[in-house]
KEDRENKE-202699 format. One line per 4 residues: number of its first residue (from 0); their letters; for each residue x, y, z of C-alpha. Coordinates in Angstrom, 2 decimals. Example, Ala and Ser with C-alpha at 12.3 -4.5 7.8 and 13.67 -1.06 7.14 Angstrom:
BEGIN
0	AS	12.30:-4.50:7.80; 13.67:-1.06:7.14
END
This chain:
BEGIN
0	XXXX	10.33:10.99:39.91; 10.03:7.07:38.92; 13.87:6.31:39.12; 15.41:8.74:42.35
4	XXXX	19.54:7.98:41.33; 20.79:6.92:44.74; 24.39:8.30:45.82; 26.77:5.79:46.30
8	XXXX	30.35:6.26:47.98; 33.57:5.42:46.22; 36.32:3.47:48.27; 38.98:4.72:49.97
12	XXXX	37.10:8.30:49.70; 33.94:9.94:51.42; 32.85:11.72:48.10; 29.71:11.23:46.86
16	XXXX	29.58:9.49:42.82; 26.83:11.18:40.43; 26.94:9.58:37.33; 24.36:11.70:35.69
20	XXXX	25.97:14.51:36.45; 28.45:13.93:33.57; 26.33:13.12:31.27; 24.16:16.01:32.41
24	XXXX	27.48:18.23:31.70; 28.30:16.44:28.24; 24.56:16.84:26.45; 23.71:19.98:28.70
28	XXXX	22.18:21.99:25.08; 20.19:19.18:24.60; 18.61:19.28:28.13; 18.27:22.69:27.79
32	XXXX	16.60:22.84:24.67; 14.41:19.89:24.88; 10.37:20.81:25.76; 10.02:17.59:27.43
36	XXXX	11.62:13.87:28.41; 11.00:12.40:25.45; 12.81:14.88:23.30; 16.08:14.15:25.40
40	XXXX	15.52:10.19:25.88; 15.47:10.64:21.57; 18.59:12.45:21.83; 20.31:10.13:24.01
44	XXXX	19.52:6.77:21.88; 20.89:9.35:18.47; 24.14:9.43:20.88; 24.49:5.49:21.59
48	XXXX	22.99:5.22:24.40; 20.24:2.19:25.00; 18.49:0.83:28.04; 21.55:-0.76:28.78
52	XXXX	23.64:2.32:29.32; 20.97:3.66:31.05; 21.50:1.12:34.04; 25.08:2.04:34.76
56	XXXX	23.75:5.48:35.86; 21.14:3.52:38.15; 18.26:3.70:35.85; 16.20:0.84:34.02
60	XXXX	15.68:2.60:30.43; 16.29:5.81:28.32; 13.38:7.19:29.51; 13.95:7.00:33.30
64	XXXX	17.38:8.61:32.84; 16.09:11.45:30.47; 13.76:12.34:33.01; 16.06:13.50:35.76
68	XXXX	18.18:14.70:33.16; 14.95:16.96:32.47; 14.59:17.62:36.01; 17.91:18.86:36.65
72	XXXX	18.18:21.69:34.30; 17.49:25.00:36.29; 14.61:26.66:35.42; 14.80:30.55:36.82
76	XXXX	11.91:32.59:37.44; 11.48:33.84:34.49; 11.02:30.85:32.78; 8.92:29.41:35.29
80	XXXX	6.74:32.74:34.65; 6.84:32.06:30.74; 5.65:28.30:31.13; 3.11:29.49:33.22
84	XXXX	1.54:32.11:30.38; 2.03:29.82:27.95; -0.10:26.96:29.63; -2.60:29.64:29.96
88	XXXX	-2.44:30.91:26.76; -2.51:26.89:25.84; -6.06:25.98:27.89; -7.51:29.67:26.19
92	XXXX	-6.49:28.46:22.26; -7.53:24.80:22.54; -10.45:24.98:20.41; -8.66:27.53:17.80
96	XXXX	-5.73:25.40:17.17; -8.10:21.81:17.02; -9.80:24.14:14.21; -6.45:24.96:12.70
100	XXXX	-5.56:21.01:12.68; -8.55:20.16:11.36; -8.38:22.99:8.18; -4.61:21.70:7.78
104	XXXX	-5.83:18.11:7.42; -8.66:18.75:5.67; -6.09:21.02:3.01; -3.34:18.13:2.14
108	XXXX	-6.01:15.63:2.12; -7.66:17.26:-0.60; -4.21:18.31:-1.99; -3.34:14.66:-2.26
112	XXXX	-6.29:13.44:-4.56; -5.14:16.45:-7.22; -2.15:14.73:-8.59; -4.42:11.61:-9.45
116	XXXX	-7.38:13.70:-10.81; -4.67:15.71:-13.17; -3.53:12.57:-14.76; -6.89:10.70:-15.04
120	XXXX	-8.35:14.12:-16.57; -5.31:14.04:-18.94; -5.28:10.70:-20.20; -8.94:10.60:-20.72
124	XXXX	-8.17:13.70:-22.90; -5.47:12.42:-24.85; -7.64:9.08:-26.07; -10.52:11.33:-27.58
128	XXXX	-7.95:14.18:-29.29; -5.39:14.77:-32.22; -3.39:17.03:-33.90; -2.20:19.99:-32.19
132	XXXX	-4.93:19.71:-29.14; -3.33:16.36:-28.78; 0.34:18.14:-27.88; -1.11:20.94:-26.18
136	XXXX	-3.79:18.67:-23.87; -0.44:16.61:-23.38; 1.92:19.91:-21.94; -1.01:21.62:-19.98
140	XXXX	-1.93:18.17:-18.61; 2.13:17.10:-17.86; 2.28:20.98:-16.09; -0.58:20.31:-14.09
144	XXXX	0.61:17.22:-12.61; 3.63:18.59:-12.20; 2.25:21.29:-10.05; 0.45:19.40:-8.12
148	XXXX	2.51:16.64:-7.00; 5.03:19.26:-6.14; 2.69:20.83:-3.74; 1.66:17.36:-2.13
152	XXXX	5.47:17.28:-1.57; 5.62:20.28:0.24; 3.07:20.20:2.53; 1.58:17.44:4.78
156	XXXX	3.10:14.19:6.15; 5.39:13.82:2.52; 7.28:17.30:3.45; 10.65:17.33:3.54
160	XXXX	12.40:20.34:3.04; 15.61:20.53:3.28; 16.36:16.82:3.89; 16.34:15.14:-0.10
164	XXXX	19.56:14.33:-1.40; 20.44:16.29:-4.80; 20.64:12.76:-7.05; 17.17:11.90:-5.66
168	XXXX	15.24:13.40:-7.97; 17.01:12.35:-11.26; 16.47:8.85:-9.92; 12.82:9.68:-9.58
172	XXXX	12.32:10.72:-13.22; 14.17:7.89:-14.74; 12.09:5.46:-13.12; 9.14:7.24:-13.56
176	XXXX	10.31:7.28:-17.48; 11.26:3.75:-17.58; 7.83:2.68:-16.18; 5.62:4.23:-19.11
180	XXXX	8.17:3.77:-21.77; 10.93:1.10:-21.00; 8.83:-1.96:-21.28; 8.00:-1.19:-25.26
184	XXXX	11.86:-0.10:-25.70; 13.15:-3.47:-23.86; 10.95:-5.45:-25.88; 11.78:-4.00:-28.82
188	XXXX	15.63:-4.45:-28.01; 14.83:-8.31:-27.56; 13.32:-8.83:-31.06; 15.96:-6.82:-33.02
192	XXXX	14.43:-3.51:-32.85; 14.07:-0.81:-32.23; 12.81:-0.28:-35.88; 10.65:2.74:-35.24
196	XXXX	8.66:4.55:-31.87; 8.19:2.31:-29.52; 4.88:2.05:-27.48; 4.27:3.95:-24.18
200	XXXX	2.02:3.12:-21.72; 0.60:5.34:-19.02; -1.90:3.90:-17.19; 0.94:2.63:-14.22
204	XXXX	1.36:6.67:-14.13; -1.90:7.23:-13.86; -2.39:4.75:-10.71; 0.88:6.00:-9.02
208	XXXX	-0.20:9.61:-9.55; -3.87:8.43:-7.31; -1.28:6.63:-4.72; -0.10:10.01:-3.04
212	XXXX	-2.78:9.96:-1.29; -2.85:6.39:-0.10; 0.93:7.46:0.98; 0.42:10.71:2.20
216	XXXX	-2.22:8.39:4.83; 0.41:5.60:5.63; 2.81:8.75:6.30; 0.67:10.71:8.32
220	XXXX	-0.84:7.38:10.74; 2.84:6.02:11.15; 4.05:9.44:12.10; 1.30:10.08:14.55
224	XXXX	1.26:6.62:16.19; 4.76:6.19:16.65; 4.71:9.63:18.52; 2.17:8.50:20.27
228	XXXX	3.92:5.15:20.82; 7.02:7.07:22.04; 4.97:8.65:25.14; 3.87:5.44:26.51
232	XXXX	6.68:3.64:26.11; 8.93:2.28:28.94; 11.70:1.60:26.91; 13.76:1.68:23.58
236	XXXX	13.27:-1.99:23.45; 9.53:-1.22:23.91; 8.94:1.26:21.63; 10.79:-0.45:19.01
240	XXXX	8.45:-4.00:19.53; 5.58:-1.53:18.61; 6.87:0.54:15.56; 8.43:-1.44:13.83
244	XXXX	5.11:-3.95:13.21; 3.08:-0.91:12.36; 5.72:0.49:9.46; 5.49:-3.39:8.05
248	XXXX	1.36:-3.22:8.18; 1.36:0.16:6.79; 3.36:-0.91:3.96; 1.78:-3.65:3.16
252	XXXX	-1.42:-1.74:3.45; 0.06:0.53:0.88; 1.25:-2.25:-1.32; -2.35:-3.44:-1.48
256	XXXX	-4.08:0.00:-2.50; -1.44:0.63:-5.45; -2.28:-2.84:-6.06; -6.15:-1.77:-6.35
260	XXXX	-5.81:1.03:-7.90; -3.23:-0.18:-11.18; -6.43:-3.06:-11.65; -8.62:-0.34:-11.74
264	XXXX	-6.51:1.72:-13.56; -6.28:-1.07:-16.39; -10.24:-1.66:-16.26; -10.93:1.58:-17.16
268	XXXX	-8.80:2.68:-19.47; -8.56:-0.99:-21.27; -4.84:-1.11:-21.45; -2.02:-3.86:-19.68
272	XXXX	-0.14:-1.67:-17.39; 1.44:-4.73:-15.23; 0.26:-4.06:-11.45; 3.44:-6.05:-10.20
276	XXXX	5.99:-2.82:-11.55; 3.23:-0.55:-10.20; 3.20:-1.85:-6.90; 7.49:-2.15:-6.51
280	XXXX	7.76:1.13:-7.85; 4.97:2.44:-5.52; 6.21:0.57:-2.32; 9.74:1.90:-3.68
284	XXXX	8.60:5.36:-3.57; 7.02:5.28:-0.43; 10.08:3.59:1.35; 11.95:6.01:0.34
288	XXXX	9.94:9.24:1.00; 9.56:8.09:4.90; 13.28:7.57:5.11; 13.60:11.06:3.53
292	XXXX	11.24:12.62:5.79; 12.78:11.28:8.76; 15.83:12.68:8.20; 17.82:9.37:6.41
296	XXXX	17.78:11.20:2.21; 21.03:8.77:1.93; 19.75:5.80:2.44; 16.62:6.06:0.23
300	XXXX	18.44:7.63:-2.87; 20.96:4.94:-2.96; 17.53:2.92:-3.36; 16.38:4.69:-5.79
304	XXXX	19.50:4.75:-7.92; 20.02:1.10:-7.42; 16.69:0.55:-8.94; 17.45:2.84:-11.73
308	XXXX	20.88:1.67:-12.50; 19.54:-2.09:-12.38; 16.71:-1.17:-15.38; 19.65:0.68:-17.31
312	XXXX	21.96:-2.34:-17.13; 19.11:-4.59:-18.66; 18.79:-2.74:-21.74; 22.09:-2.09:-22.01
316	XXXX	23.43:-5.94:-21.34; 20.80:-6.43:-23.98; 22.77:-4.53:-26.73; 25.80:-5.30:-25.20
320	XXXX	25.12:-8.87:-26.80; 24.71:-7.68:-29.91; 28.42:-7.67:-30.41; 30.36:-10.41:-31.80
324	XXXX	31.01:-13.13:-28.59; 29.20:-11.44:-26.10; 26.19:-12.65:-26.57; 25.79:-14.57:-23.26
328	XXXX	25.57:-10.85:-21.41; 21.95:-10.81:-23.36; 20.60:-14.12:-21.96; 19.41:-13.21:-18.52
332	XXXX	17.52:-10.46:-19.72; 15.85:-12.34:-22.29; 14.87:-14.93:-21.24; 13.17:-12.98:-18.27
336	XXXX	11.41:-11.00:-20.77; 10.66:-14.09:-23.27; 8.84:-15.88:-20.17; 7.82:-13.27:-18.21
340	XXXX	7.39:-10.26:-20.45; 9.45:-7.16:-20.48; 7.53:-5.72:-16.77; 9.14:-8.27:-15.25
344	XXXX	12.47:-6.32:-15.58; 11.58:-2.97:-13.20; 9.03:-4.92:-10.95; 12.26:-7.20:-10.00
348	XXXX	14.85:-4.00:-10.41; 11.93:-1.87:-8.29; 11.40:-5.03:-5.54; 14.63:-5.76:-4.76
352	XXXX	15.43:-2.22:-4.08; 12.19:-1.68:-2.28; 12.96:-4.48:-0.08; 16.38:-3.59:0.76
356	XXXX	14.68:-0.11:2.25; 12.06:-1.98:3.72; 15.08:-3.81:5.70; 16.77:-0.64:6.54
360	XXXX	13.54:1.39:7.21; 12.43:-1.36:9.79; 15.80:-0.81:11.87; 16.14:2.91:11.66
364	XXXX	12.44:4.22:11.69; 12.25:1.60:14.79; 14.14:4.20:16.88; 12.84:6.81:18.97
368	XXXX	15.77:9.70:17.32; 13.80:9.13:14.12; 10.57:10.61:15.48; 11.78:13.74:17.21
END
């Protein structure tokens, strides 16, 4: 063992002081469950502890300390029997269970480009149909979607069952509303309106629905390398210097497919979706689907609904200044919208919100707990 914790004697008596063996009494189930060090050095920085702590019981890091903490929980026969068949049974299933990976990444990866193919199958539909085919190409191809973003969410690195927050979802579909019809209905509210239906546009649905897969990737990569990062670490200090850089590249990586894919988006189907309210919504989304899958649904539906309440306060500070003296409430908004055009409203509301998970995300996705 790296770090031996040497006995020392306290004054005035001849009894030897063991630190550890407190703690080892206080977060004994977590010893005892744990299937190796790094599962308890996790559990010990989700208790307070840091490298820090760790030297007042005569180690240098987490990781030291969790491994005689490891060492000291009795093992009995019969589990030394058990780990014994099960390292057998381990070296006789190696190639099986690389198979088994290999169909499992092979399944959400193709799961993930369904969701885009759905809605790019459905608008192209839509443009060369009326009538009744129009509605029903519309529902079958809003099902479909449906269906198959819900599956991307339960399986793969985007899974998080049991861990959302109730509100999340509402937040979800209002932004999700807002981006293909709350541009026309703000700029209608600006000039007077609205007179009539407003326009919809759904080409910045179209490019989010192809960016599951670009964030089932970033999911999957930041999972595996920060797991990976967490067995050669030294430290908390050290494993934090390399995760937290690789969630910032990752989601700037992300921010520059979206970005890709809403151009290409508005190429092809010859319509002005606004890439900038693409890309904060996507980065939005994303931000807060890793907090949610790493067990912090709080933190990324407050997020969501701060987004959602900002784009509902423009419109309504908009009519709001309809009424007699209150017209200042309506000047912000418009004039944002007069020089920047009515986008400009959720790619602020979505980028501001995305940024204040990004600062959260980058502190508690930085810790070893979050990757247990």
């Amino acid at each position: 063992m790296r770090d031996e914790a040497k006995p020392a004697v306290r004054r005035g008596t001849g009894a030897t002081a063991d630190p550890v063996k407190g703690l080892l009494h206080r977060h004994r189930t977590l010893c005892e469950r744990a299937v190796d060090p790094l599962e308890i050095a996790a559990g010990l920085e989700a208790h307070g502890i840091t490298d820090r702590t760790a030297a007042r019981f005569r180690h240098r890091d987490v990781f030291s300390l969790a491994e005689e903490l490891y060492a000291r929980v009795p093992h009995g026969g019969e589990a030394a029997d058990e780990a014994a068949a099960g390292e057998a049974c381990a070296r006789t299933s190696v190639r099986p269970a690389r198979k088994t990976r290999t169909r499992r990444l092979t399944g959400w990866m193709i799961l993930t480009l369904l969701p885009g193919a759905m809605a790019s199958l459905t608008l192209a539909g839509l443009e060369h149909s009326t009538g009744q085919r129009h509605l029903a190409l519309g529902l079958a191809g809003s099902l479909a979607f449906t269906g198959t973003l819900a599956a991307c969410l339960r399986r793969g690195p985007l899974r998080a069952e049991g861990r959302t927050a109730p509100a999340a979802g509402l937040w979800v579909h209002w932004l999700l509303a807002y981006l293909v019809c709350g541009d026309g209905l703000l700029d209608a509210l600006v000039t007077g309106g609205p007179d009539g239906p407003w326009p919809a546009t759904t080409t910045p649905l179209t490019a989010l629905a192809w960016a599951v897969a670009p964030a089932a990737w970033c999911a999957h990569l930041f999972s595996v390398r920060c797991r990976r990062r967490l067995a050669e670490s030294h430290g908390l200090a050290d494993f934090t210097a390399g995760a937290r850089p690789l969630l910032l590249a990752l989601v700037a990586l992300y921010a520059a497919a979206v970005t890709a894919l809403a151009t290409a988006a508005d190429l092809v189907f010859d319509e002005d979706g606004a890439p900038a309210a693409t890309v904060a919504l996507g980065t939005l989304f994303l931000l807060a689907r890793l907090l949610t899958v790493h067990g912090f649904p709080r933190a990324a539906a407050t997020g969501l609904a701060a987004a959602s309440a900002a784009e509902a306060l423009a419109c309504a500070s908009v009519l709001a200044g309809r009424l007699p003296g209150c017209d200042l409430l309506a000047v912000p908004v418009t004039h944002a919208v007069q020089a920047w055009g009515p986008a400009s409203v959720p790619a602020l509301a979505c980028g501001a919100a995305a940024l204040g998970l990004l600062v959260h995300a980058a502190v508690a996705l930085s810790r070893a707990s979050a990757h247990t």
